[in-house]
ZATI-12103 format. One record per residue (C-alpha): residue number from 1; residue in three letters; x, y, z negated. Coordinates in steps of 0.1 Angstrom, whole numbers, m for minus. Last residue first. Example, Ala and Ser with C-alpha at 12.3 -4.5 7.8 and 13.67 -1.06 7.14 Angstrom:
<nodes>
[node 2; SER; [137; m11; m71]]
[node 1; ALA; [123; m45; m78]]
</nodes>
This chain:
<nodes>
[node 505; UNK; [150; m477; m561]]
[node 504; UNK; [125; m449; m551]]
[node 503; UNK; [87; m450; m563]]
[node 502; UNK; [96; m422; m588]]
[node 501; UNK; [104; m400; m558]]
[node 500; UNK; [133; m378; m562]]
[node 499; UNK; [155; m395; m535]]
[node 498; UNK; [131; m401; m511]]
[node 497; UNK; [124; m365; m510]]
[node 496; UNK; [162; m354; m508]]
[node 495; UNK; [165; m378; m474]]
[node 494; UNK; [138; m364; m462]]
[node 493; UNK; [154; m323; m470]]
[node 492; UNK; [186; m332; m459]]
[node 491; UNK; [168; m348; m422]]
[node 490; UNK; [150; m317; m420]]
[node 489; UNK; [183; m297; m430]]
[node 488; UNK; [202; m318; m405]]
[node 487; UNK; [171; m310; m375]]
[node 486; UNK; [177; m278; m386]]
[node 485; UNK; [211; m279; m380]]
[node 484; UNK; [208; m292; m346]]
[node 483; UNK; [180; m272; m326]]
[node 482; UNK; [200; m240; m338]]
[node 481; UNK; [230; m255; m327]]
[node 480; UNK; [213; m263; m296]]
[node 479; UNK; [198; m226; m296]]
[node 478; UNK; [231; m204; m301]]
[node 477; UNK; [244; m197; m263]]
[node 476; UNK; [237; m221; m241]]
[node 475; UNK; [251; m211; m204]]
[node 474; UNK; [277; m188; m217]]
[node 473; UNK; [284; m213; m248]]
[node 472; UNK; [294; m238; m221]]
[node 471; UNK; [317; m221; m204]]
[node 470; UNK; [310; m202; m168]]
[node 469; UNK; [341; m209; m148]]
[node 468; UNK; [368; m184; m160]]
[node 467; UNK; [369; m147; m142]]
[node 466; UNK; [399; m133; m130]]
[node 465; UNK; [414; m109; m147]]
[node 464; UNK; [420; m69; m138]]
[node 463; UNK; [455; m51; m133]]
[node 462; UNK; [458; m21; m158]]
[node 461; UNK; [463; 16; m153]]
[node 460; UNK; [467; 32; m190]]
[node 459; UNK; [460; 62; m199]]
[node 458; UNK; [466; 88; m228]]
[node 457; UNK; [460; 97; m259]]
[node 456; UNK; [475; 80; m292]]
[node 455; UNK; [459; 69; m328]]
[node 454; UNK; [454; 39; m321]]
[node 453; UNK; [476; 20; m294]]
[node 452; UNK; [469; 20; m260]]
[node 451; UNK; [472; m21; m248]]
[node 450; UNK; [476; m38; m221]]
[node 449; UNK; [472; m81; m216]]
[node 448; UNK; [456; m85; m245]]
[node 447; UNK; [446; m127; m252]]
[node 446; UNK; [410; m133; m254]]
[node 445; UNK; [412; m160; m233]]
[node 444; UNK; [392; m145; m206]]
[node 443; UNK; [418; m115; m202]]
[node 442; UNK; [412; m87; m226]]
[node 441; UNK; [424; m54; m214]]
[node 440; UNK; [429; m26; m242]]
[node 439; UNK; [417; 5; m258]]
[node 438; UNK; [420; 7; m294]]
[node 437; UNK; [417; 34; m299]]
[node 436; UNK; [407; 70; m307]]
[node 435; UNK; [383; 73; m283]]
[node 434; UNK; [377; 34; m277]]
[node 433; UNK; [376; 15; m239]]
[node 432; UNK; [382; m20; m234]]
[node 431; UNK; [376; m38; m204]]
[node 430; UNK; [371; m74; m211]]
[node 429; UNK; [376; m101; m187]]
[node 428; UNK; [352; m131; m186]]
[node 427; UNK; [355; m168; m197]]
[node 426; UNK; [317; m159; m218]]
[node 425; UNK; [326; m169; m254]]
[node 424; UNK; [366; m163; m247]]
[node 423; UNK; [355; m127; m239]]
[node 422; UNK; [330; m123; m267]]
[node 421; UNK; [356; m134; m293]]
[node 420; UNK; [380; m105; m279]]
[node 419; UNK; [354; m80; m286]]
[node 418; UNK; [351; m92; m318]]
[node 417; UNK; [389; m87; m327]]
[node 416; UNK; [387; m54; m314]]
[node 415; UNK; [356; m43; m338]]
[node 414; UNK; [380; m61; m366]]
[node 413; UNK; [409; m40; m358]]
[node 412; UNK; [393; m5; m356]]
[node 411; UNK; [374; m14; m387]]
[node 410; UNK; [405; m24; m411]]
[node 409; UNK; [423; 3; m412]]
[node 408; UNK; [423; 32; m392]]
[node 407; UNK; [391; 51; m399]]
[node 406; UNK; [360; 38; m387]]
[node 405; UNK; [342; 66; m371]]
[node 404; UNK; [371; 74; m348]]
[node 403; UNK; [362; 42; m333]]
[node 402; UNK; [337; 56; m304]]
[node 401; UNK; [337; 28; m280]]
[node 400; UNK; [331; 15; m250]]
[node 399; UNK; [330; m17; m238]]
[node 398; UNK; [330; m33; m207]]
[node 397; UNK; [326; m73; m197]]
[node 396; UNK; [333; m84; m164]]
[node 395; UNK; [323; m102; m131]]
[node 394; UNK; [289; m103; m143]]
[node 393; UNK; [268; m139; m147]]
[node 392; UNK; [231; m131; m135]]
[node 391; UNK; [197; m110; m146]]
[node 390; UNK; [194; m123; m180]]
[node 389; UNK; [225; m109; m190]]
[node 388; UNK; [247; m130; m217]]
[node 387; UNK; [269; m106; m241]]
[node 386; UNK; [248; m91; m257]]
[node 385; UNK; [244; m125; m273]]
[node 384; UNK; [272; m126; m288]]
[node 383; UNK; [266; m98; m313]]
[node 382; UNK; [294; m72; m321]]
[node 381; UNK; [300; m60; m289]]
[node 380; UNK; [264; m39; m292]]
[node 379; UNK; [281; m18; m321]]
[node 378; UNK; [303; m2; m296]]
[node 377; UNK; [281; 8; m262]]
[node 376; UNK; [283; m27; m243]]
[node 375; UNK; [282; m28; m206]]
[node 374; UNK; [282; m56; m183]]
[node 373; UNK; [295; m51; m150]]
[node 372; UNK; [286; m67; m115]]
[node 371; UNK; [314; m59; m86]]
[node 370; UNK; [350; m42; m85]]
[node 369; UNK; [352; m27; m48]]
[node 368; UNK; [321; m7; m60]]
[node 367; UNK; [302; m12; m96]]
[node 366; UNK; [271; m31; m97]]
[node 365; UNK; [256; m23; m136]]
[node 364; UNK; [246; m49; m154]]
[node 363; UNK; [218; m56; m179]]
[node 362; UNK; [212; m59; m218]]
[node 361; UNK; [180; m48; m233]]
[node 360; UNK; [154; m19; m230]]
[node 359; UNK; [173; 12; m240]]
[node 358; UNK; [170; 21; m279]]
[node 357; UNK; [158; 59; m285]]
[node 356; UNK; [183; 82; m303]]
[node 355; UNK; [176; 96; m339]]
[node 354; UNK; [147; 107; m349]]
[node 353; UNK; [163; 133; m375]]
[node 352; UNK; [182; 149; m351]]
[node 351; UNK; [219; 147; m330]]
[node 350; UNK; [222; 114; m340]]
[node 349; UNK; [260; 99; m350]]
[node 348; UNK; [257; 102; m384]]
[node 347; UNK; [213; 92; m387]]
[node 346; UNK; [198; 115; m411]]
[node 345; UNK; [195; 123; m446]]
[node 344; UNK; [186; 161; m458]]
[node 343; UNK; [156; 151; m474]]
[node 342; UNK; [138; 173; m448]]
[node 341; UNK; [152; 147; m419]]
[node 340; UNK; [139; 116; m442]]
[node 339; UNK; [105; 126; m425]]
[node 338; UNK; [119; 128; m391]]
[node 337; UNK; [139; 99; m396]]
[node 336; UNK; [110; 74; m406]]
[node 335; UNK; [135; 49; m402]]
[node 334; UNK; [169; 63; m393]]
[node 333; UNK; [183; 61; m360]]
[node 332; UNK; [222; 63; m347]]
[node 331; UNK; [243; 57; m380]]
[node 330; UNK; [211; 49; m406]]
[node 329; UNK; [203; 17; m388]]
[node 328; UNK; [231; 15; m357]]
[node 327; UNK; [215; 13; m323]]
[node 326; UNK; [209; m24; m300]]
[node 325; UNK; [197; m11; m265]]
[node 324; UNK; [224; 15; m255]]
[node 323; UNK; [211; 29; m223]]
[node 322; UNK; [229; 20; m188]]
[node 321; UNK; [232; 48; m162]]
[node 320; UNK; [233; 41; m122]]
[node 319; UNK; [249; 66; m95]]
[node 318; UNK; [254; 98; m117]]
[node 317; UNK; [268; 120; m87]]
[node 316; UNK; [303; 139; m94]]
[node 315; UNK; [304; 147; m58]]
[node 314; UNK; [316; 109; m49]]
[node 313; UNK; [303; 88; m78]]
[node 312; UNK; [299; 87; m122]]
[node 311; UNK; [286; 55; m132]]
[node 310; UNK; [270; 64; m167]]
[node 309; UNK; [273; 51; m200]]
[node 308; UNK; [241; 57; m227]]
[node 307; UNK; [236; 70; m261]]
[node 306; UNK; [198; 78; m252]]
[node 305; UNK; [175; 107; m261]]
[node 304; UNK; [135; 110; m255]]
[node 303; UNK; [115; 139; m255]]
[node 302; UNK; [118; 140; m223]]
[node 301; UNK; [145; 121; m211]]
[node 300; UNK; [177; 130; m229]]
[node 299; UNK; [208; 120; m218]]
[node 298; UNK; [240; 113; m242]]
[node 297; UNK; [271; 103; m227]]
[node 296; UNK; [296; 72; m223]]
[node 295; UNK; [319; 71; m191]]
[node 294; UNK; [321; 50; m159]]
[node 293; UNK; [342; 64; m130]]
[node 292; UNK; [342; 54; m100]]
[node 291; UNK; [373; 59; m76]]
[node 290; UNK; [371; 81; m47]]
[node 289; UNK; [396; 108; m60]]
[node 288; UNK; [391; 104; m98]]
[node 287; UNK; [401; 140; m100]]
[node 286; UNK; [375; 150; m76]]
[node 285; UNK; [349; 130; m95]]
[node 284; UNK; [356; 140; m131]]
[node 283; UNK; [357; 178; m115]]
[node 282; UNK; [321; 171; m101]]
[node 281; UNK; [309; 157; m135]]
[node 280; UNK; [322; 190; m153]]
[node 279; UNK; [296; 211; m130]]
[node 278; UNK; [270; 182; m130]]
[node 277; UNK; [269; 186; m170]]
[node 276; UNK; [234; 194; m175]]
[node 275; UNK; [215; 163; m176]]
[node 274; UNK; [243; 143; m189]]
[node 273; UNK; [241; 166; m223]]
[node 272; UNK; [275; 179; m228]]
[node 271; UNK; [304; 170; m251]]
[node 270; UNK; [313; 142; m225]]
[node 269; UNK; [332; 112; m238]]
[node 268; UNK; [305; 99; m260]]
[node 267; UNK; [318; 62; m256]]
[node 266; UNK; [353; 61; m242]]
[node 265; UNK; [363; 69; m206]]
[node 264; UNK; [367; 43; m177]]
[node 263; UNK; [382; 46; m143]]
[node 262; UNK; [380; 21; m117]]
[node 261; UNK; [399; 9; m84]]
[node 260; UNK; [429; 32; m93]]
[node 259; UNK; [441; 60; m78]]
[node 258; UNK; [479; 67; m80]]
[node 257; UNK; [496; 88; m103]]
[node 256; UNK; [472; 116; m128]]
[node 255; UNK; [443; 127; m114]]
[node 254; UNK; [418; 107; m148]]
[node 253; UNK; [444; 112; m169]]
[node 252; UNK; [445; 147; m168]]
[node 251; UNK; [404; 146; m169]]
[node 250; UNK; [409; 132; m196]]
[node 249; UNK; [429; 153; m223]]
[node 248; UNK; [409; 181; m204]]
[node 247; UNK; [378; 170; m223]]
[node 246; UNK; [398; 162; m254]]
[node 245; UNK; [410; 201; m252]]
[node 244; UNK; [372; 211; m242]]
[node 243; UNK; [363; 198; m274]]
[node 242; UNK; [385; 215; m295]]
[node 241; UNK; [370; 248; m301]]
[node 240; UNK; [339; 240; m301]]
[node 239; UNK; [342; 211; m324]]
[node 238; UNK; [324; 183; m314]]
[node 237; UNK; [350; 154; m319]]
[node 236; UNK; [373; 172; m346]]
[node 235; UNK; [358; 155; m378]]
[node 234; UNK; [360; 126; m355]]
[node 233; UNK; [390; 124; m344]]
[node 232; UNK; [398; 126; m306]]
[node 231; UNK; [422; 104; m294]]
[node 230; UNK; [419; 106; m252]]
[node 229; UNK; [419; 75; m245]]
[node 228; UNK; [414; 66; m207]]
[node 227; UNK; [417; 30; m196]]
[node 226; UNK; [421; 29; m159]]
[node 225; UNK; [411; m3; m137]]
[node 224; UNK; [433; m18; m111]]
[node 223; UNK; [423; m45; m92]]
[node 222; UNK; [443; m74; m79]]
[node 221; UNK; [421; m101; m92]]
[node 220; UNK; [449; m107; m114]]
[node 219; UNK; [449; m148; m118]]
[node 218; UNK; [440; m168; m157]]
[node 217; UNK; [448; m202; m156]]
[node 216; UNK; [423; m224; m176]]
[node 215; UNK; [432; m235; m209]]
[node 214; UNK; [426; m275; m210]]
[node 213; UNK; [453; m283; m228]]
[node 212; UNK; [451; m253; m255]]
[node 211; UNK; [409; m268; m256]]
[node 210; UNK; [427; m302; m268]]
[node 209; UNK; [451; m285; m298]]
[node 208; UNK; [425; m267; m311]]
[node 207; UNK; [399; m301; m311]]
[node 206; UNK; [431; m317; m326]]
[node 205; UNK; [431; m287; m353]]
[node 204; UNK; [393; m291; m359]]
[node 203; UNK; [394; m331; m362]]
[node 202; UNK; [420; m322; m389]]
[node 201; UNK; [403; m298; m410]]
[node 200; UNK; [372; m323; m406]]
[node 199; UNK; [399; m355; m418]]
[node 198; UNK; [410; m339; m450]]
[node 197; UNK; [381; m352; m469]]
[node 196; UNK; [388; m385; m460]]
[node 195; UNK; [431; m378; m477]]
[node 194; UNK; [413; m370; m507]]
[node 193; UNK; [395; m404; m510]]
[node 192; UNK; [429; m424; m504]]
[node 191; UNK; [450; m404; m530]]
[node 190; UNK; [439; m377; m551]]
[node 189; UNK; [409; m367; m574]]
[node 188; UNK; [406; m336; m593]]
[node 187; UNK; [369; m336; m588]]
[node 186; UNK; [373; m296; m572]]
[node 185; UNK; [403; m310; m551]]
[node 184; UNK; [384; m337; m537]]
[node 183; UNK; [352; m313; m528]]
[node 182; UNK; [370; m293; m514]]
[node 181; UNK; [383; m314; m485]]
[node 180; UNK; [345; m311; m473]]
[node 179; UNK; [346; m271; m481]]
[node 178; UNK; [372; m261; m460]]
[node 177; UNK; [373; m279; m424]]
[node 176; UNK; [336; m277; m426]]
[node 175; UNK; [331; m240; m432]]
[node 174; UNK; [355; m238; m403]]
[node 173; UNK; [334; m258; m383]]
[node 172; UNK; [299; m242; m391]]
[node 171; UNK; [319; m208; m383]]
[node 170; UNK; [331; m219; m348]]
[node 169; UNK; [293; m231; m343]]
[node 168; UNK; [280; m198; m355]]
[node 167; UNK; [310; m180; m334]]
[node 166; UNK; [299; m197; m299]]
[node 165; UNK; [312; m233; m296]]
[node 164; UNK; [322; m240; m266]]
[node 163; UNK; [339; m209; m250]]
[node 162; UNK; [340; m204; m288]]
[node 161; UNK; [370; m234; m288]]
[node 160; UNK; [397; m212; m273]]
[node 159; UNK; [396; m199; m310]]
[node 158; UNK; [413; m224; m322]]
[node 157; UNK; [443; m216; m298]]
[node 156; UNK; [451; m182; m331]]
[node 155; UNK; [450; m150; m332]]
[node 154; UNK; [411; m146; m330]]
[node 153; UNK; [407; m178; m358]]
[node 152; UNK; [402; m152; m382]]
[node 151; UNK; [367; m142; m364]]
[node 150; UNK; [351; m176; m368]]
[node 149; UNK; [345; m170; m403]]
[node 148; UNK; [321; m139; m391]]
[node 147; UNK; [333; m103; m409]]
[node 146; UNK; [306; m88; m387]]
[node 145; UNK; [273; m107; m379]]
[node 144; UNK; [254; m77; m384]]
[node 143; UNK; [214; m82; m377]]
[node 142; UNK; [182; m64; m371]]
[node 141; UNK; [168; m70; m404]]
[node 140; UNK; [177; m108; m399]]
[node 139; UNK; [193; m115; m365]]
[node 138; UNK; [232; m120; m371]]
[node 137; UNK; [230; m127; m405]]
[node 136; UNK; [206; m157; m398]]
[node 135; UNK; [238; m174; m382]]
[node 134; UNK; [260; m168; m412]]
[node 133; UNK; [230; m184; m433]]
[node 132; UNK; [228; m210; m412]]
[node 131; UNK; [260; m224; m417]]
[node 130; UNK; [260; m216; m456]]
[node 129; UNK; [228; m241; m454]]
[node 128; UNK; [246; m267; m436]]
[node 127; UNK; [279; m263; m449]]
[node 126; UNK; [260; m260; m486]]
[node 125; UNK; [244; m293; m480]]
[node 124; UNK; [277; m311; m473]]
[node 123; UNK; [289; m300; m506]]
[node 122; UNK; [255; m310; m527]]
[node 121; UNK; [262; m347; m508]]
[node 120; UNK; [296; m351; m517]]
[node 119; UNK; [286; m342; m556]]
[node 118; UNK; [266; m374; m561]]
[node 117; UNK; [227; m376; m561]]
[node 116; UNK; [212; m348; m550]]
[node 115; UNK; [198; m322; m579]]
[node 114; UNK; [193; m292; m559]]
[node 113; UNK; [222; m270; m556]]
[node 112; UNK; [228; m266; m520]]
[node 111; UNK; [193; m244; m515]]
[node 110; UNK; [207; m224; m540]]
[node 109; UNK; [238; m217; m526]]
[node 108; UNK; [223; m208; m496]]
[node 107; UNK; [200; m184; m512]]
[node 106; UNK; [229; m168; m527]]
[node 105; UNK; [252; m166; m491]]
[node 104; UNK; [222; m148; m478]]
[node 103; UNK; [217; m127; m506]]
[node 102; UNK; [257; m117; m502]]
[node 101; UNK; [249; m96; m473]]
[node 100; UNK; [228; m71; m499]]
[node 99; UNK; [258; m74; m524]]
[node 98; UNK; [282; m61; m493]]
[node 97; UNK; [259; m35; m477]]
[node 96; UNK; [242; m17; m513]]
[node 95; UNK; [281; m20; m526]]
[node 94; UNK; [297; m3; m497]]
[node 93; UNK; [268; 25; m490]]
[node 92; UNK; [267; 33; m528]]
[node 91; UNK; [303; 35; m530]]
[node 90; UNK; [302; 59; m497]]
[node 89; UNK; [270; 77; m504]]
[node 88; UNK; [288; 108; m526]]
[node 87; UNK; [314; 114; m497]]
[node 86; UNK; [284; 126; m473]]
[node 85; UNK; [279; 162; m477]]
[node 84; UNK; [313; 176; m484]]
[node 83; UNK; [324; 144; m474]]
[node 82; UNK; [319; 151; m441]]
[node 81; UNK; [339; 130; m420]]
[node 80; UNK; [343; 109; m449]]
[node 79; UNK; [310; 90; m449]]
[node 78; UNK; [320; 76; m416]]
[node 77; UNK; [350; 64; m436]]
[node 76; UNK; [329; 40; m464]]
[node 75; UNK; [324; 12; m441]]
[node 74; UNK; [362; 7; m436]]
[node 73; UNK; [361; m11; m467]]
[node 72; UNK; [337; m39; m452]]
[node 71; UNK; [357; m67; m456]]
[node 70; UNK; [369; m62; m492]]
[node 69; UNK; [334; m59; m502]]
[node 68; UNK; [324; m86; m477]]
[node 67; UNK; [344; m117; m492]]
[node 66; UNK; [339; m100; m531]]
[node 65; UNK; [305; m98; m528]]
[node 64; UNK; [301; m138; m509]]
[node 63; UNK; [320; m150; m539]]
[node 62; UNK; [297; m129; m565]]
[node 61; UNK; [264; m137; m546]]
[node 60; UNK; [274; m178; m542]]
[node 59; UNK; [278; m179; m580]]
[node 58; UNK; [246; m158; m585]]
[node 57; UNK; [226; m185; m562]]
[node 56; UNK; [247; m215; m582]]
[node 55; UNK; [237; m200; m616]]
[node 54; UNK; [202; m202; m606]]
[node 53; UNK; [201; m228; m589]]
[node 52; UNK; [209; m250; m615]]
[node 51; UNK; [242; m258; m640]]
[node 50; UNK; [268; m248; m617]]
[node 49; UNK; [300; m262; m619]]
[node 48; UNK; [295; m283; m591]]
[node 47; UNK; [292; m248; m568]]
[node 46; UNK; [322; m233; m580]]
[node 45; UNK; [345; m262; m576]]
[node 44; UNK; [327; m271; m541]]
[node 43; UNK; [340; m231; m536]]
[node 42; UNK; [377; m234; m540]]
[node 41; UNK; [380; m246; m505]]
[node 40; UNK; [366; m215; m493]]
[node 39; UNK; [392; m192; m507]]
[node 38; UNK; [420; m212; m492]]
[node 37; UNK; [402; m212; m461]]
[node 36; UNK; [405; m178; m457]]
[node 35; UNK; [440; m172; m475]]
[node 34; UNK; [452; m197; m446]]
[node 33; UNK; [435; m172; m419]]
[node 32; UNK; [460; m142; m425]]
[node 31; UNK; [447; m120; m400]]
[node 30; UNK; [461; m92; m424]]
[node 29; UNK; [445; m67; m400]]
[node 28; UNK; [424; m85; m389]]
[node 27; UNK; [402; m112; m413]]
[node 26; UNK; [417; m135; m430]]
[node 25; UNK; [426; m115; m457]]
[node 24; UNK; [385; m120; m465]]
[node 23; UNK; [390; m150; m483]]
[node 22; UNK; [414; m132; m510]]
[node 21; UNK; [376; m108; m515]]
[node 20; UNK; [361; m142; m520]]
[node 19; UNK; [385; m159; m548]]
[node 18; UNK; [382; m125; m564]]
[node 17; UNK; [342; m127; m565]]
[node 16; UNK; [341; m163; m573]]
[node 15; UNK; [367; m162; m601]]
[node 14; UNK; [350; m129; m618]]
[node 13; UNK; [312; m153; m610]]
[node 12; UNK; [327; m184; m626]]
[node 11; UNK; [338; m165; m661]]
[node 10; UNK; [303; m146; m660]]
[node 9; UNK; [293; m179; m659]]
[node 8; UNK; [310; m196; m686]]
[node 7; UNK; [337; m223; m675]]
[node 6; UNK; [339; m255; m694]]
[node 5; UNK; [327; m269; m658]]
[node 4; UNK; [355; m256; m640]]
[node 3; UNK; [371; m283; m629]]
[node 2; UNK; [339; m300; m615]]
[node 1; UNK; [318; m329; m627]]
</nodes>
């Protein structure tokens, strides 16, 4: 029985959906990670009540709604830019993403709500299943792992643990910590058998407490990278008459004070196509005065476009170019875009119909004095596995970013928080590098060293981390958690079997 069993559905799914958008104030900027779990541990209460799967699957829809509908606000500000055009989309866009996110969180709540025998055992289902729901949210349909339950742990030493953990694993936990003492609270019951179910919350802050102990000692490599931001907003960003202000915004910052060991410009920083910008990439050079410099552009080749970064050399030469591999459905690319095109829908950020071609997967490019580099173009940060090249460990992570797109609420914020996560994940430093901000350095323990706020241009000259020793999710990444919660759900599913047989006891 559950607390609110007496409860009519409609009743269950208002309470579900409100309980979820107050779990998602744990996300940045509130970073309030208490109103996360408190959210969660209402949820055994929500599940018991349920009468079937059916009512559990729309319980776990409306909870799940509500998490990602308040996530996700941000989501309706590319729509903005244009609103003329565009504005109409943005409820549609936020409701289609949030309630179509939810369906995983549905199916896991009807998986969970089979008849097992004794609510502990539905509970511990639903961290299994809602543990690999997060995880299939990150490949399904290409994938978007944003608004992860590992990310409101970024502020806090419990995230230390995604150096072992990953983000799914992190999640798993945190689902974990919430739901199991949940289950006590949604029975009423008190005493010895709630104080059990307090024991995962309490394994995970001893496990915090162990990987603060064992932090690693982060050096300055005695580099000095440059973090240019030069605050363009997007309704301004390819304006003819403003663009060559944001282009002079940084090449300013580029010659400014002392060289640096590497300069680095935000995603899209050049107005030009890379092809045909050797006049502007000579300047870059000559203010840069020996140092490289990477910044984001589009190339075409043939018929062929890319949202790439390019190494920019002595005499403004393009010495190695990295092509974004992982593009934005309906932001870079649209399905069938050429088609849609006459419809008047096309991909925000595209420059036609098509779209922009994917590059062939992660890799690193060698920078001078500095060494290997992994690059991430934006929306690539978000998924830890970019984050792993197959051709070596790097020396550092880069991303750049156009964040103007996201407004300055939420989006900004979260999209940093993740690109913290993939620094602890890997024990490398991040470079950081967003139009409108923020740009920052990110040591290996996901900590900010420097920051440019949003909103501001300007530079910043910033010593460089050492790297970690390779952690353990580095050298794994996702598959033994993989291998292990579906050998649970296997072992769920026998267990379930025996207990439905008419031959059983």
């Amino acid at each position: 029985m559950s607390i609110l069993s007496g409860w009519q559905l409609w009743q269950r799914m208002m309470l579900a959906a409100a309980l979820g958008a107050v779990a998602a104030l744990g996300l940045a900027p509130m970073s309030l990670w208490v109103a996360t779990i408190g959210g969660l541990m209402a949820v055994p209460a929500l599940l018991l009540a349920a009468s079937g799967r059916r009512e559990a699957a729309w319980t776990g829809w409306a909870f799940a709604t509500g998490y990602f509908g308040h996530a996700l606000t941000w989501i309706v500000e590319p729509f903005m830019v244009d609103a003329a055009r565009h504005g109409w989309m943005a409820p549609f866009a936020l409701l289609l993403m949030s309630g179509g996110l939810a369906l995983f969180w549905a199916a896991a709540f009807a998986l969970a709500a089979m008849p097992w025998r004794g609510p502990e055992r539905r509970v511990l289902l639903l961290v299994l299943t809602l543990g690999l729901a997060e995880m299939a949210r990150g490949y399904v349909f290409t994938g978007f792992p944003w608004a992860g339950l590992a990310q409101i742990w970024v502020d806090t030493d419990v995230a230390l643990l995604l150096a072992w953990t990953g983000p799914n694993g992190l999640g798993f936990a945190t689902l974990a910590a919430a739901l199991i003492p949940g289950v006590g609270l949604a029975r009423g019951l008190g005493g010895r058998a709630l104080l059990l179910r307090c024991l995962p919350p309490l394994a995970l802050g001893l496990a915090a407490l162990a990987a603060d102990a064992a932090r690693h000692s982060v050096e300055s490599s005695g580099k000095v990278v440059r973090l240019v931001q030069p605050n363009a907003p997007q309704h301004q960003k390819w304006d003819p008459d403003w663009y060559p202000v944001f282009q002079e915004r940084q090449i300013r910052s580029t010659a400014a004070g002392t060289p640096p060991d590497l300069v680095v410009w935000p995603e899209s920083a050049l107005p030009y196509w890379l092809d045909e910008a050797r006049p502007v990439l000579e300047r870059i050079a000559a203010a840069a005065r020996g140092a490289p410099v990477l910044l984001g552009a589009n190339r075409a080749d043939g018929p062929r476009v890319y949202n790439s970064l390019a190494m920019i050399g002595a005499g403004g030469q393009v010495e190695a170019t990295y092509d974004k591999h992982h593009l934005v459905p309906f932001g870079e690319y649209v399905p069938m875009g050429d088609v849609l095109e006459r419809f008047g829908i096309s991909g925000f950020a595209a420059r036609s119909g098509g779209g922009f071609s994917a590059g062939p997967g992660p890799e690193v490019l060698p920078i001078p004095g500095i060494g290997a580099a992994l690059p991430l173009i934006c929306y690539e940060a978000v998924f830890p596995r970019y984050a792993r090249s197959p051709a070596g460990r790097p020396r550092l992570l880069v991303q750049v970013t156009n964040d103007a797109w996201f407004g300055t609420w939420a989006g900004p914020y979260q999209h940093l928080a993740q690109a913290r996560m993939r620094a602890i994940e890997q024990g490398l430093p991040m470079v950081r590098v967003a139009n409108t901000g923020i740009s920052a350095m990110i040591d290996p323990h996901g900590r900010i060293t420097a920051a440019l706020p949003l909103g501001h241009d300007g530079y910043l000259d910033v010593e460089l981390p050492q790297t970690l020793p390779q952690t353990v999710y580095g050298r794994t990444g996702d598959v033994p958690l993989l291998l292990a919660m579906l050998v649970l759900l296997a072992g769920a599913a026998r267990i379930q079997g025996r207990c439905m047989s008419p031959n059983s006891d």
